[in-house]
C-alpha positions as CSV (number, residue, x, y, z in Angstrom):
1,X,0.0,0.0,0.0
2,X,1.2,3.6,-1.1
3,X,2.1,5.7,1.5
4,X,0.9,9.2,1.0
5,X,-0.2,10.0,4.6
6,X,3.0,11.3,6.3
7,X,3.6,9.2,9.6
8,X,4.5,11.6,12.5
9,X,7.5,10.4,15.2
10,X,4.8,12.0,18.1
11,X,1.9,12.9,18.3
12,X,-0.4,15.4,20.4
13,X,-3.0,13.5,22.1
14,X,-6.0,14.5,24.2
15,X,-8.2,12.5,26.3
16,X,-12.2,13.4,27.3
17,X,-14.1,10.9,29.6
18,X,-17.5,11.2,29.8
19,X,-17.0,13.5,32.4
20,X,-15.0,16.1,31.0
21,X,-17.0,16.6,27.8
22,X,-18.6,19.1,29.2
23,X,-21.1,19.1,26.1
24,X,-24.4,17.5,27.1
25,X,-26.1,18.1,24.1
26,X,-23.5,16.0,21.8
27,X,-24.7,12.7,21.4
28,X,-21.3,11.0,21.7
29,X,-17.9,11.6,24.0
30,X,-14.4,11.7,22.9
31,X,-12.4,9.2,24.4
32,X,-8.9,9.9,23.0
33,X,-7.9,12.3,20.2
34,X,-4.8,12.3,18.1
35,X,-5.3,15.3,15.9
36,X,-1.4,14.7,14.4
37,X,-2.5,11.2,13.8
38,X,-0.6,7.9,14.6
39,X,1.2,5.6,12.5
40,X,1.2,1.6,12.8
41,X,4.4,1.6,15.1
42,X,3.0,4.1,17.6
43,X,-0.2,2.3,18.2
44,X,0.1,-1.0,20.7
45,X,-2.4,-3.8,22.0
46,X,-2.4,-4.8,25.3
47,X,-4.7,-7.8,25.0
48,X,-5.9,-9.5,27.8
49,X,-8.9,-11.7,29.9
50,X,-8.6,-8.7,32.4
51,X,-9.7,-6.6,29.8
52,X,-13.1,-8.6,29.4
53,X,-16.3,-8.3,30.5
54,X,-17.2,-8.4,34.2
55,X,-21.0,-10.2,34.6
56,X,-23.8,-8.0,36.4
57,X,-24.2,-9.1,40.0
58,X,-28.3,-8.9,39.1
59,X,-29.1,-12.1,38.1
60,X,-31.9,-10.9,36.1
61,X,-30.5,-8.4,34.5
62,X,-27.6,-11.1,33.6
63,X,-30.3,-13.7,32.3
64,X,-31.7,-11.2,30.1
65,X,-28.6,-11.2,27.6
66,X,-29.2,-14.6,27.0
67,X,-33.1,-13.9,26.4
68,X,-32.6,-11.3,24.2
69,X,-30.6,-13.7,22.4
70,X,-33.0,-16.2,21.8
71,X,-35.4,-13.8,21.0
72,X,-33.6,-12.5,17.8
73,X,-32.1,-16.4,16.7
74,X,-35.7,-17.3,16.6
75,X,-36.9,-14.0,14.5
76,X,-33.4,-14.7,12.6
77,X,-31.9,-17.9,12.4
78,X,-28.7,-16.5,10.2
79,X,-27.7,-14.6,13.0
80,X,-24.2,-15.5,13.8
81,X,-22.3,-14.7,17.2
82,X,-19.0,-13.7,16.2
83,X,-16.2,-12.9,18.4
84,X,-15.0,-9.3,18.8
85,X,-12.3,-6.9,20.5
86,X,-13.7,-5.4,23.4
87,X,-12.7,-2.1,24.3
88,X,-11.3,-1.7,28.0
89,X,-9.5,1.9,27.2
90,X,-6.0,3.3,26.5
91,X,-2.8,4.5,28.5
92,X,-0.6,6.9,26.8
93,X,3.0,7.0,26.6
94,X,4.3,10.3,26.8
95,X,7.8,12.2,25.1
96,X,9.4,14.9,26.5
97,X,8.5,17.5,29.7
98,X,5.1,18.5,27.3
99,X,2.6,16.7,28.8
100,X,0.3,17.0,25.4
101,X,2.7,15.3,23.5
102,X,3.0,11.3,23.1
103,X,5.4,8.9,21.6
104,X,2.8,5.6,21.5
105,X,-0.8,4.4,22.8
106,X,-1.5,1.4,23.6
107,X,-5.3,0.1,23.5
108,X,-6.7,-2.3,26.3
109,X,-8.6,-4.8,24.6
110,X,-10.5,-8.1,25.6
111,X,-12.5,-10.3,24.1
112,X,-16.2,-10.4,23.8
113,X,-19.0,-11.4,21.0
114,X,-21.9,-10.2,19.1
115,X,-24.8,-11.7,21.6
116,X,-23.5,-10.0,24.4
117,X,-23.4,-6.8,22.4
118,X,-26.7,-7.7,21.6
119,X,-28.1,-8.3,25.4
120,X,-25.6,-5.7,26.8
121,X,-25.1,-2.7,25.0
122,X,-28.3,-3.1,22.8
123,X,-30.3,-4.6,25.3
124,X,-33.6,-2.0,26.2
125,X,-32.1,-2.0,29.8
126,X,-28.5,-1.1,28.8
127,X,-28.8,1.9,31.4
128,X,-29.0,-0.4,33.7
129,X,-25.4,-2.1,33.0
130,X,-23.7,0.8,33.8
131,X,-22.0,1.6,37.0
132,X,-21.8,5.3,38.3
133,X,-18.1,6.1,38.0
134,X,-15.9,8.7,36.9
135,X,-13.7,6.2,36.0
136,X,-14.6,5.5,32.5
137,X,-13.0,1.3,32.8
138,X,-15.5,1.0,35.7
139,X,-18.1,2.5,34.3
140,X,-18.9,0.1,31.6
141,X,-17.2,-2.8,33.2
142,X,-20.5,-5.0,32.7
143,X,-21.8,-3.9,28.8
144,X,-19.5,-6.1,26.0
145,X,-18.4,-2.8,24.4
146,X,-17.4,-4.5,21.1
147,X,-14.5,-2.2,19.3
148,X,-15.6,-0.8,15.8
149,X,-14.0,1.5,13.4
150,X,-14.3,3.8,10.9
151,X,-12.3,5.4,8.1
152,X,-12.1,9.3,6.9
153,X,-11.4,9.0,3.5
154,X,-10.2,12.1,1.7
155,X,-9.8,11.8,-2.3
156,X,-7.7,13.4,-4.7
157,X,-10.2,16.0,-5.6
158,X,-10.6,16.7,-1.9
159,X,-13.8,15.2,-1.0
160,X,-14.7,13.1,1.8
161,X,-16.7,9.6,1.4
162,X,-19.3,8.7,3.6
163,X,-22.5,5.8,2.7
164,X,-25.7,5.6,3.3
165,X,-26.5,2.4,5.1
166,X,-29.6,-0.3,3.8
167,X,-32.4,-0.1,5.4
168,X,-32.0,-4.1,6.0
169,X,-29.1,-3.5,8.7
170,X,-29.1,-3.9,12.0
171,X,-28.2,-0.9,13.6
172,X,-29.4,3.1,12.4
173,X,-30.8,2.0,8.9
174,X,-30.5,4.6,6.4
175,X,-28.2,6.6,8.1
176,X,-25.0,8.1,7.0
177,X,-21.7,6.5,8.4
178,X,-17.8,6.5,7.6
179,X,-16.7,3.5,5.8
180,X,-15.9,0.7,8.5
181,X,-16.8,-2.1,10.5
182,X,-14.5,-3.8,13.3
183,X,-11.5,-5.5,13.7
184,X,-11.8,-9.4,13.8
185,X,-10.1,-12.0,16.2
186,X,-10.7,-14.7,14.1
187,X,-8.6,-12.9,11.2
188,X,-5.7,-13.2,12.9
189,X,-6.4,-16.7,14.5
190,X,-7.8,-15.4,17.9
191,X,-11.1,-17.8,19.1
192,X,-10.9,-17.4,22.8
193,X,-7.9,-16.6,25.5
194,X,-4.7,-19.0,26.1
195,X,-3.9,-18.6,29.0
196,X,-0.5,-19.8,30.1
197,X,1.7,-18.1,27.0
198,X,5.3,-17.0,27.3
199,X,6.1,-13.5,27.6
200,X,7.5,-14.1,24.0
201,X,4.7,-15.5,22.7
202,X,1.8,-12.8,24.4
203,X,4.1,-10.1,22.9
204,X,3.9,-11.6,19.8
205,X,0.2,-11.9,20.2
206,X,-0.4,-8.5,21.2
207,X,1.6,-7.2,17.9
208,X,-0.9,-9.4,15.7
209,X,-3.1,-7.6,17.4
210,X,-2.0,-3.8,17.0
211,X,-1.8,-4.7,13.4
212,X,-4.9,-5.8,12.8
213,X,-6.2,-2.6,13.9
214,X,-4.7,-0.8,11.2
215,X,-5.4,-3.3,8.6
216,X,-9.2,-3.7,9.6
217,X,-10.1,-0.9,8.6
218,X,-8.4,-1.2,5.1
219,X,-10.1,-3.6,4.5
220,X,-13.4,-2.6,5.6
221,X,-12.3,0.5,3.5
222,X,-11.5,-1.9,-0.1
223,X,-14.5,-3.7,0.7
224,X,-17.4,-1.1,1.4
225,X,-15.8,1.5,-1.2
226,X,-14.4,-0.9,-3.7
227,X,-10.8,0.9,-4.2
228,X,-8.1,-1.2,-4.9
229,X,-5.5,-1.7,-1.9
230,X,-2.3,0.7,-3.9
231,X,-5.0,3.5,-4.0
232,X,-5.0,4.2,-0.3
233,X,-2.3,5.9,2.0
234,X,-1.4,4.2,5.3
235,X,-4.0,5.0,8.0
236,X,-3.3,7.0,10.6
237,X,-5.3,6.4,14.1
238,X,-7.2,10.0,15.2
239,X,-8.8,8.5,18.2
240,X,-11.7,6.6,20.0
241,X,-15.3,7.8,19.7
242,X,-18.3,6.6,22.0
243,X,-22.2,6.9,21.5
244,X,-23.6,7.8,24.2
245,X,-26.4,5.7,23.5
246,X,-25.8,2.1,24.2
247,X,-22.0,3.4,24.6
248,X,-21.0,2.0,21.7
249,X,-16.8,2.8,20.5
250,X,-15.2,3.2,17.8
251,X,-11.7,3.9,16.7
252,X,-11.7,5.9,13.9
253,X,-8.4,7.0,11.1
254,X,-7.9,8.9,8.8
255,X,-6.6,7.9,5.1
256,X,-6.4,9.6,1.5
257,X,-7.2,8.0,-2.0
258,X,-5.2,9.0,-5.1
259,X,-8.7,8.6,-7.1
260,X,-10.8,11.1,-7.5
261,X,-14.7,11.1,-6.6
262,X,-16.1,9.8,-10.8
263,X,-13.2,7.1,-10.4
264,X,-14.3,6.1,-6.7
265,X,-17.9,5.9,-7.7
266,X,-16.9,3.0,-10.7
267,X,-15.3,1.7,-8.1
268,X,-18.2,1.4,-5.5
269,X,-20.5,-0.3,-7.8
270,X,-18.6,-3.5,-8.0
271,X,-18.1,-3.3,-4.2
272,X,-18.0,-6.7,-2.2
273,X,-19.9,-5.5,0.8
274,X,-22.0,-3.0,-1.6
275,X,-25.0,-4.9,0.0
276,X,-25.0,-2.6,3.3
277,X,-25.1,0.6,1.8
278,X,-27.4,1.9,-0.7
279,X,-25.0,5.3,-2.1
280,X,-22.3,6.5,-1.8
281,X,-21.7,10.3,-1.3
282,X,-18.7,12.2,-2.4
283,X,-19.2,15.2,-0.1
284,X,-17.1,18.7,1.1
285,X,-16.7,19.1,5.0
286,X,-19.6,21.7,5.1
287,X,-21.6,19.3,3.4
288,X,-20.7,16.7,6.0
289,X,-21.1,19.0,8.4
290,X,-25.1,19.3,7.3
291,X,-25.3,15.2,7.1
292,X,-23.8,15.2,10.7
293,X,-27.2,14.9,12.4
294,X,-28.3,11.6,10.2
295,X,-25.0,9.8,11.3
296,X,-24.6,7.9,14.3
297,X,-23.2,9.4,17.6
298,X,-20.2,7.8,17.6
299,X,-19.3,8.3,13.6
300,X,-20.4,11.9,14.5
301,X,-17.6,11.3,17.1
302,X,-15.4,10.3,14.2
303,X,-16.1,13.8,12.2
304,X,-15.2,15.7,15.7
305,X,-12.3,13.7,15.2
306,X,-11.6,14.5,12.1
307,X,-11.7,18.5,12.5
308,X,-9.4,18.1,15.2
309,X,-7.1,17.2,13.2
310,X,-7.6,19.7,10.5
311,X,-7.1,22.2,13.4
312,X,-4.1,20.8,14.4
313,X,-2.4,20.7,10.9
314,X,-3.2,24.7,10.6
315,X,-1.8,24.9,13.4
316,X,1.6,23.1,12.4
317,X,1.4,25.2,9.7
């Protein structure tokens, strides 16, 4: 893959918990921004069974996720339950006396699937999963928190892409969202935690896993949009958007395309995941700015992202 997207030795990182948002009426919090983006090598996993889920000490409220389960299997027997990242949050390495400025993150991430997304974060009593805490790990200790991501793609004529989702998908039909998905365990040979590994061998593991949150969302990218692979730039991770409904993260990046919007639209037609979208939209910021309240919170998240870092290259400037 071409790399037109200059990668940056540090970085200039932010955090906002829930907390500190200080913006009620936004319908997602910022969980980490890098508005000077981060390459590959300044982005690590610290994968882990103490990053997982901890059960509800309600009973009931427990039993539900299984019921909820069973509820949509038997409405949809296709329904699979795949195994996902789940987000635990971040710790930040900083470089030099700046305390703004970072050398590396690395992501806390466990393991959960898609029917405890489903009877946790999507369940009608997901409030109720929650624990009142400042501290953002404790918080949402007991919801499965599945990581997704999502790509800003700029193209050569300086547009940004964004899709409109089918209106046979799960989640926000018809909306408008970033190209993305998740990153996948079982791509990289992950079915559930081994416990009892080497240091070697869980260092190993965890750089499997780093990289397959950078190339995640290249593919999602190739596969939603259709582009071919040489056509994108290296991604750089911006940061970690949440809805604030069902708390739902996302990491987002930020790539470019050497084609421009005509070329990309070719492209899109013969897309392999074309299925979950019905357009796509070749669009200026402003313009995105107007589609802003039709996109999700936490791909809203990923456009707050976004400016951030269009701030901070003016700044650099």
């Amino acid at each position: 893959m071409d790399s037109q997207a200059p990668a940056t030795a540090t970085a200039m990182a932010t955090t906002r918990s829930a907390a500190e948002d200080g913006d009620a009426s936004t319908p997602y919090d910022l969980l980490l921004s890098c508005p000077l983006g981060l390459s590959p090598s300044q982005v690590s996993a610290d994968f882990d069974g103490s990053h997982d889920r901890i059960p509800h000490p309600d009973i009931d409220l427990e039993n539900s996720i299984t019921e909820i389960w069973d509820q949509r299997v038997h409405k949809n027997a296709s329904l699979y339950n795949g195994t996902k990242f789940r987000y635990a949050g971040f710790i930040t390495h900083k470089e030099g006396s700046e305390s703004n400025k970072i050398s590396w993150v690395s992501l806390h991430l466990g393991l959960t699937d898609y029917r405890t997304f489903v009877g946790t974060n999507l369940n009608p009593l997901w409030e109720r999963f929650l624990v009142p805490s400042q501290e953002d790990t404790i918080h949402c200790q007991h919801t499965s928190s599945p990581l997704g991501n999502g790509a800003i793609v700029e193209t050569s004529d300086k547009k940004i892409l964004v899709l409109r989702r089918s209106n046979n998908v799960g989640e926000f039909p018809g909306h408008f969202v970033f190209p993305g998905g998740h990153p996948e365990p079982q791509e990289i040979g992950i079915a559930c935690h081994q416990p009892g590994k080497s240091l070697r061998e869980s260092e190993m593991l965890n750089k499997r896993v780093s990289e397959e949150m950078f190339d995640s969302i290249v593919r999602e990218v190739i596969e939603e949009i259709g582009v071919p692979d040489s056509s994108l730039s290296n991604p750089l991770f911006i940061g970690v958007s949440r809805r604030k409904m069902n708390v739902r993260p996302a990491a987002f990046f930020f790539m470019t395309c050497t084609l421009q919007s005509d070329e990309i639209q070719k492209c899109y037609s013969s897309a392999q995941d074309g299925f979950e979208s019905t357009q796509l939209h070749e669009v200026t910021l402003i313009e995105l700015e107007n589609l802003a309240s039709k996109m999700p919170g936490c791909h809203q998240g990923g456009l707050a992202l976004y400016k951030l870092m269009l701030e901070a290259g003016k700044d650099a400037r």
